[in-house]
N, CA, C and O atoms as CSV, one atom per row, in Angstrom:
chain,resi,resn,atom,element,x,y,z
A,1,UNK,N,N,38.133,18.715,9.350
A,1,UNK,CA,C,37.430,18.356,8.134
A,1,UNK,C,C,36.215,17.498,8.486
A,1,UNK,O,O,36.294,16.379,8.992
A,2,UNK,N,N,34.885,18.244,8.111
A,2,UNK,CA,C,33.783,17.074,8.126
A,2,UNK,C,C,33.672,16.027,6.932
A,2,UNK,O,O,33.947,16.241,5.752
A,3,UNK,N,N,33.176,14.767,7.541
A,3,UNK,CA,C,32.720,13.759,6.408
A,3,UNK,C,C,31.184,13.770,6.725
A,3,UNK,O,O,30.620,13.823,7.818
A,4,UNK,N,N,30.583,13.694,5.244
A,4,UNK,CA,C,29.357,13.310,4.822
A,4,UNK,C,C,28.826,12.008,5.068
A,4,UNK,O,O,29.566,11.249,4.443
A,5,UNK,N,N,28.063,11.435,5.562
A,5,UNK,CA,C,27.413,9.684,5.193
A,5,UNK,C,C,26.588,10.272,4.145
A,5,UNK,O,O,25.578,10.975,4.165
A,6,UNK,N,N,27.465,9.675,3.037
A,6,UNK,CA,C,26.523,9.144,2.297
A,6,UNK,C,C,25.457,9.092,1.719
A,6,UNK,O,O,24.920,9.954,1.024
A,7,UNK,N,N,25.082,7.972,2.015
A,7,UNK,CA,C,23.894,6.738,2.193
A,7,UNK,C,C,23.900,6.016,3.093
A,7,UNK,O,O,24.899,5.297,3.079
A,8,UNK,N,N,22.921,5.761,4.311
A,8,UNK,CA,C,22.485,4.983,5.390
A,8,UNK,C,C,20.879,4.151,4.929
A,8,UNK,O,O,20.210,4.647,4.023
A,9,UNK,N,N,20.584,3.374,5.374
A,9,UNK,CA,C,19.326,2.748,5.399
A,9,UNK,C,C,19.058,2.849,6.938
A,9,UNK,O,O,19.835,2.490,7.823
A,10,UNK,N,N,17.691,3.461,7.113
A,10,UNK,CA,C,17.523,3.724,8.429
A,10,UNK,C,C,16.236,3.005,8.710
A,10,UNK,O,O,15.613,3.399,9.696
A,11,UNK,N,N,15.724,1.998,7.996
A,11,UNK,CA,C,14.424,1.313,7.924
A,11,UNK,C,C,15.093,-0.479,7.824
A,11,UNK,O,O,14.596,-1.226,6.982
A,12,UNK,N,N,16.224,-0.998,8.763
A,12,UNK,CA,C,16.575,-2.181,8.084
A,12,UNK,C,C,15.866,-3.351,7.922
A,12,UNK,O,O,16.314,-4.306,7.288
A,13,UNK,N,N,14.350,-3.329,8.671
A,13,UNK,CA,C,13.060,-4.093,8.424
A,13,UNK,C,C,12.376,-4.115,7.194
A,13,UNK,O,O,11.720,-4.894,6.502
A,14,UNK,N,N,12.819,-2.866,7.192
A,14,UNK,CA,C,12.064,-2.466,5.575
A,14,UNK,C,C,12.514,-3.453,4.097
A,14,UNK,O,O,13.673,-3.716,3.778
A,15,UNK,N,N,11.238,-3.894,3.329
A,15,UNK,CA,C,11.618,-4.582,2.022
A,15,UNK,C,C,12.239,-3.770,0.981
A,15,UNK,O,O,12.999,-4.244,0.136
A,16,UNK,N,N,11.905,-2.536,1.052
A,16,UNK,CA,C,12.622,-1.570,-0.333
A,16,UNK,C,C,12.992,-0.489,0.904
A,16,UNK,O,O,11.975,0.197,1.001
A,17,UNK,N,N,13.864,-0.067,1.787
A,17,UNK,CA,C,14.685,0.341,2.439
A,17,UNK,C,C,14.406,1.839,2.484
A,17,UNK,O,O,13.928,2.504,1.565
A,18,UNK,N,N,14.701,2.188,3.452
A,18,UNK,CA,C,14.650,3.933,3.776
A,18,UNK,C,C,15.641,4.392,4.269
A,18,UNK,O,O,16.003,4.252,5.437
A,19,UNK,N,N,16.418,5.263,3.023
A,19,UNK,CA,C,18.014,5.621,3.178
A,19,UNK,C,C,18.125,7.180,3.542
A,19,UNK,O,O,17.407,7.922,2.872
A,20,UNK,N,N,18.660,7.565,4.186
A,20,UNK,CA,C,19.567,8.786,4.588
A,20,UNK,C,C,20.416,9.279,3.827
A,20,UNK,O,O,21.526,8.833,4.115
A,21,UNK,N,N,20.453,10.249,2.680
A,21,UNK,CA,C,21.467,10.736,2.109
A,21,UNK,C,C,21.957,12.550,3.049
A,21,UNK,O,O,21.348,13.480,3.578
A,22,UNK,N,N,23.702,12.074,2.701
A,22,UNK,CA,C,24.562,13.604,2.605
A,22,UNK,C,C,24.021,14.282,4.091
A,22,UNK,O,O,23.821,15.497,4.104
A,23,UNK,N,N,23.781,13.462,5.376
A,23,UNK,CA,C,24.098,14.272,6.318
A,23,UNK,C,C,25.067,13.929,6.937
A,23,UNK,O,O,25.842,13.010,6.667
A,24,UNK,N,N,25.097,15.106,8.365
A,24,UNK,CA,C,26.769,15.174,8.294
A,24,UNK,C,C,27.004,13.494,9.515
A,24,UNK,O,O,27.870,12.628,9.397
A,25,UNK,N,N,25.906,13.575,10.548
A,25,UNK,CA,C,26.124,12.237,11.131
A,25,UNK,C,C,24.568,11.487,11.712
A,25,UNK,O,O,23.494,12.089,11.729
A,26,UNK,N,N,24.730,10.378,12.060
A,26,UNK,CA,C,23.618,9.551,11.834
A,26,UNK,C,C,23.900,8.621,13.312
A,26,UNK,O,O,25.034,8.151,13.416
A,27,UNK,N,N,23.215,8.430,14.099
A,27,UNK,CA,C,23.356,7.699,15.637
A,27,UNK,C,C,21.924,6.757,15.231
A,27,UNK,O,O,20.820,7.089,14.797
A,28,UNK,N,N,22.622,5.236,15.656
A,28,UNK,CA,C,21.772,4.537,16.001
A,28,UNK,C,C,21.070,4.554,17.237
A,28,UNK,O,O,21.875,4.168,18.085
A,29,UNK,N,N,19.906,4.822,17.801
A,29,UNK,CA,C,19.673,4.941,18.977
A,29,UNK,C,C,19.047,3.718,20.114
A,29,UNK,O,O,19.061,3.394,21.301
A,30,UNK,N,N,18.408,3.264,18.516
A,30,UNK,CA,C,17.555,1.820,19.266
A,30,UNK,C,C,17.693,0.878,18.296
A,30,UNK,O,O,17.210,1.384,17.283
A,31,UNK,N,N,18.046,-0.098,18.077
A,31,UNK,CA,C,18.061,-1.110,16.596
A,31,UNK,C,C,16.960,-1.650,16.886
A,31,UNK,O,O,16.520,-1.647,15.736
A,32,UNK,N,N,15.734,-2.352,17.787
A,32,UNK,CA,C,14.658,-3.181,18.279
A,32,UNK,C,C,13.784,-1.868,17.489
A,32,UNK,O,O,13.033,-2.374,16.656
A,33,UNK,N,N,13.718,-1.055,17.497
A,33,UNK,CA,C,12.752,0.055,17.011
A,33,UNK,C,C,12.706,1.062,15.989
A,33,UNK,O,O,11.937,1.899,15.516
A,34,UNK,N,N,14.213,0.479,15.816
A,34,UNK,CA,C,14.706,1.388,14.367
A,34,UNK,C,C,14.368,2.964,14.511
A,34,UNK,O,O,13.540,3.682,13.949
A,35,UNK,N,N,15.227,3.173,15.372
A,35,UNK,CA,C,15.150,4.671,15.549
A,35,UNK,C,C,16.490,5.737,15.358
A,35,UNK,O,O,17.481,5.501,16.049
A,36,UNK,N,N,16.504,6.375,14.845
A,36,UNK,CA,C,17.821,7.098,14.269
A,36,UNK,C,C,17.869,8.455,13.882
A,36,UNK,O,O,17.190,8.951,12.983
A,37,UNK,N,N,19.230,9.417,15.049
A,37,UNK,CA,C,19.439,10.347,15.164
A,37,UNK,C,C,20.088,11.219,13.942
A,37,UNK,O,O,21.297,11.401,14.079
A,38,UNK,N,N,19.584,11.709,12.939
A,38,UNK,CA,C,20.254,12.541,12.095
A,38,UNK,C,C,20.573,13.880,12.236
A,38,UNK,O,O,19.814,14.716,12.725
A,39,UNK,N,N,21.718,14.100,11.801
A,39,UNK,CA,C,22.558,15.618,12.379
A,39,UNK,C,C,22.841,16.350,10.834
A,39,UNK,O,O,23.680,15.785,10.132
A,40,UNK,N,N,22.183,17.562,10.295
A,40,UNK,CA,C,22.896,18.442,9.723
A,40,UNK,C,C,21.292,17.716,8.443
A,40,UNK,O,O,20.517,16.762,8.374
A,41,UNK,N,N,21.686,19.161,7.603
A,41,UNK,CA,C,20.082,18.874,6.307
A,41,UNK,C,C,20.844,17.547,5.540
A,41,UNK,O,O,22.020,17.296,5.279
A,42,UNK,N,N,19.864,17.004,5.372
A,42,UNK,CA,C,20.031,15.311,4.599
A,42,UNK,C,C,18.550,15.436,3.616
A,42,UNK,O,O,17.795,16.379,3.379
A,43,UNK,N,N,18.568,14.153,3.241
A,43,UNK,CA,C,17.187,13.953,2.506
A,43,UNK,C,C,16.921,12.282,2.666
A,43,UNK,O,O,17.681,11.347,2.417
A,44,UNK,N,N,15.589,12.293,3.160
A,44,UNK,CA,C,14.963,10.778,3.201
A,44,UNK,C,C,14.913,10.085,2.139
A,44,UNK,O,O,13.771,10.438,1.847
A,45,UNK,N,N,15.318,9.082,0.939
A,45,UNK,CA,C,14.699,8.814,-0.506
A,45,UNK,C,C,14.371,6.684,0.287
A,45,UNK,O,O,14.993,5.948,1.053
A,46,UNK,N,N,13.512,6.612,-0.255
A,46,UNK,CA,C,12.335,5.574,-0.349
A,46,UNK,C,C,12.286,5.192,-2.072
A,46,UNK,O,O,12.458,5.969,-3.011
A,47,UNK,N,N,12.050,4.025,-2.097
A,47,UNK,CA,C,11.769,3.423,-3.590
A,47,UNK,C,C,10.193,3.599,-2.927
A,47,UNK,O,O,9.386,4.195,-3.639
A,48,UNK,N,N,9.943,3.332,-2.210
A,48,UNK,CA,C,7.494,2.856,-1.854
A,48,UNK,C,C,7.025,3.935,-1.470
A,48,UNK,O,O,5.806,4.005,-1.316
A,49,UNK,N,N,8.098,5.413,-1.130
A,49,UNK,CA,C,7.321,6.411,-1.044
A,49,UNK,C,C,7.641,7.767,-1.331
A,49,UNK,O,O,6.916,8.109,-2.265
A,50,UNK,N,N,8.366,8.685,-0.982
A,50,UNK,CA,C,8.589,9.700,-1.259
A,50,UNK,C,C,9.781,10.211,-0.885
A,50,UNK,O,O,10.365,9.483,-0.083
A,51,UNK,N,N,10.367,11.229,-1.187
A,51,UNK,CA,C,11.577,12.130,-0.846
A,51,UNK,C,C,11.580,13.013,-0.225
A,51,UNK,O,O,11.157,14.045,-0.746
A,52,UNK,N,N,11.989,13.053,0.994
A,52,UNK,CA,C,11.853,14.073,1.968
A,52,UNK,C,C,13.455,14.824,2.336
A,52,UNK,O,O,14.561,14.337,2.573
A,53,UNK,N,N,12.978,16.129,2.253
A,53,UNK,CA,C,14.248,17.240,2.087
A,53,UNK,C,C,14.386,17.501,3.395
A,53,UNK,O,O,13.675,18.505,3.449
A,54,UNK,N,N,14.916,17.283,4.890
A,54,UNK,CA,C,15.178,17.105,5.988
A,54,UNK,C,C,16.086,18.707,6.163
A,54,UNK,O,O,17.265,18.355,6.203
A,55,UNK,N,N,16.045,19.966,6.259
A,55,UNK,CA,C,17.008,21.207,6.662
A,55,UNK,C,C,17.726,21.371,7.425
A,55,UNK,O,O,18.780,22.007,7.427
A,56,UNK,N,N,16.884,20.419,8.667
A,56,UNK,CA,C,17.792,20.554,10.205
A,56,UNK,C,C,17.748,18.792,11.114
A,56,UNK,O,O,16.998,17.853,10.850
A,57,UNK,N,N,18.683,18.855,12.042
A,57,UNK,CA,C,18.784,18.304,12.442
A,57,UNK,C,C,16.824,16.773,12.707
A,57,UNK,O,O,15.700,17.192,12.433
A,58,UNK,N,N,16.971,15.819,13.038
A,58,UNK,CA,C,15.686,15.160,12.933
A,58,UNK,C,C,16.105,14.011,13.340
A,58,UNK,O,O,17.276,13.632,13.308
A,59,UNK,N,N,14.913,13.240,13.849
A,59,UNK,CA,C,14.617,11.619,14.652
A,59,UNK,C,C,14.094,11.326,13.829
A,59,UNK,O,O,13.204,12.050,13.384
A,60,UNK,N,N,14.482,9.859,13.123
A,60,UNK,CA,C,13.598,8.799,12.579
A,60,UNK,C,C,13.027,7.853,13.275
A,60,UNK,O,O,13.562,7.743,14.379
A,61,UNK,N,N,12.149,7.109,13.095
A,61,UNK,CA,C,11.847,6.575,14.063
A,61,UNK,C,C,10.785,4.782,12.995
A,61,UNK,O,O,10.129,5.107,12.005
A,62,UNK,N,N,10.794,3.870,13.219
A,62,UNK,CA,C,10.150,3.143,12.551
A,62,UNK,C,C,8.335,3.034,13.602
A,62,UNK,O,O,8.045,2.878,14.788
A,63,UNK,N,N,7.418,3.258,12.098
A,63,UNK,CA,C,6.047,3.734,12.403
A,63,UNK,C,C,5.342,2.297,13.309
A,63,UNK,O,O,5.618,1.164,12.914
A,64,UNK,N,N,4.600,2.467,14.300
A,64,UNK,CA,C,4.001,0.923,15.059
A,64,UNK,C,C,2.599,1.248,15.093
A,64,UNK,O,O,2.091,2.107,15.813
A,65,UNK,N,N,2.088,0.607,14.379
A,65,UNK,CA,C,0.588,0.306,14.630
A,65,UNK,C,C,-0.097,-0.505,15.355
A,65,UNK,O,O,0.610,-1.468,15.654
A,66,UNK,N,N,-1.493,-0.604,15.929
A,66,UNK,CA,C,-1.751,-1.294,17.224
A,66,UNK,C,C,-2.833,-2.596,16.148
A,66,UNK,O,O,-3.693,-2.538,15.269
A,67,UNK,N,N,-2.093,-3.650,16.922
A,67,UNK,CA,C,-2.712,-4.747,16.424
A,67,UNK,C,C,-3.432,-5.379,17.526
A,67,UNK,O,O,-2.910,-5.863,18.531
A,68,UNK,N,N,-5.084,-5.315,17.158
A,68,UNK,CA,C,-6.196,-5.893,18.188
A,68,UNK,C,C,-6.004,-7.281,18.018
A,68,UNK,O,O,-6.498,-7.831,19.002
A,69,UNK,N,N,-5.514,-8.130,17.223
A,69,UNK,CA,C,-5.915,-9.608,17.447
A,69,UNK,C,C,-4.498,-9.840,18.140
A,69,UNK,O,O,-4.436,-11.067,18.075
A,70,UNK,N,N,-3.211,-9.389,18.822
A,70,UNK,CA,C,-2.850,-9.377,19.228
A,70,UNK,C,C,-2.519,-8.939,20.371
A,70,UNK,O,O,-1.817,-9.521,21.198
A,71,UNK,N,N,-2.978,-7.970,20.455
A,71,UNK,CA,C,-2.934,-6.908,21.842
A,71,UNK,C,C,-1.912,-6.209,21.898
A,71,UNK,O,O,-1.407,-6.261,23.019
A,72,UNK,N,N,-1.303,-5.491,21.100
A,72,UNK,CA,C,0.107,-5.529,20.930
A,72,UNK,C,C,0.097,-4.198,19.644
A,72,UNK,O,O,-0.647,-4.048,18.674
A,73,UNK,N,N,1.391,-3.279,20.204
A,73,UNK,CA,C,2.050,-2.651,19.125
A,73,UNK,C,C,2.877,-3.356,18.320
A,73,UNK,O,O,3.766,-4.100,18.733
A,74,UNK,N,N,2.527,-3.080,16.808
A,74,UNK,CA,C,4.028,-3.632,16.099
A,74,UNK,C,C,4.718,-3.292,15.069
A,74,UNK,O,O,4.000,-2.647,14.305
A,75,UNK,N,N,5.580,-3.393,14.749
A,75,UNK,CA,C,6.228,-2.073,13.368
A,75,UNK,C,C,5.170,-2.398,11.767
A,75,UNK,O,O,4.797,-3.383,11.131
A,76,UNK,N,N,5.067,-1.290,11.705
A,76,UNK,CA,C,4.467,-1.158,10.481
A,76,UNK,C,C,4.532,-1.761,9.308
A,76,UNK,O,O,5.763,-1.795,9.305
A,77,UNK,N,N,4.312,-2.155,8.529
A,77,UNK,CA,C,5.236,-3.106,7.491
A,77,UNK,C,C,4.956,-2.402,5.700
A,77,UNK,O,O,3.985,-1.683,5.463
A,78,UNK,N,N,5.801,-2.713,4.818
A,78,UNK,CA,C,5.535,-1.663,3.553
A,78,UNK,C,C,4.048,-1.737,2.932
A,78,UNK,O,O,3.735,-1.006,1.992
């Protein structure tokens, strides 16, 4: 028997969260980078942006933009 997750939040930096619904499994891969293995069609839902219908298997990954007064990559922020 397979189980479903749910709901996951795969953005836990995130202020209004980026959740994982109804796939079949979900691997944390990196927590420092928020990156996460989803297995089987799911759907992305966001309150700040959009709904994404995911069919097959997919990597999330949290977005890093390059900051010049720092010198430095750093996660994106909402």
């Amino acid at each position: 028997m397979e189980t479903t997750i749910q709901r996951m939040n795969v953005a836990p930096s995130s202020v209004e969260g980026h959740f994982v619904e109804n796939a079949k499994k979900i691997v944390n891969l990196d927590e420092v980078n928020e990156t996460f293995y989803v297995e089987g069609k799911s759907r992305l839902v966001t309150k700040n942006h959009t709904t994404l219908e995911m069919n097959d298997d997919c990597l999330i990954t949290c977005q890093t933009v390059y900051d010049p007064f720092k010198n430095e990559f750093t996660k994106s922020r909402d």
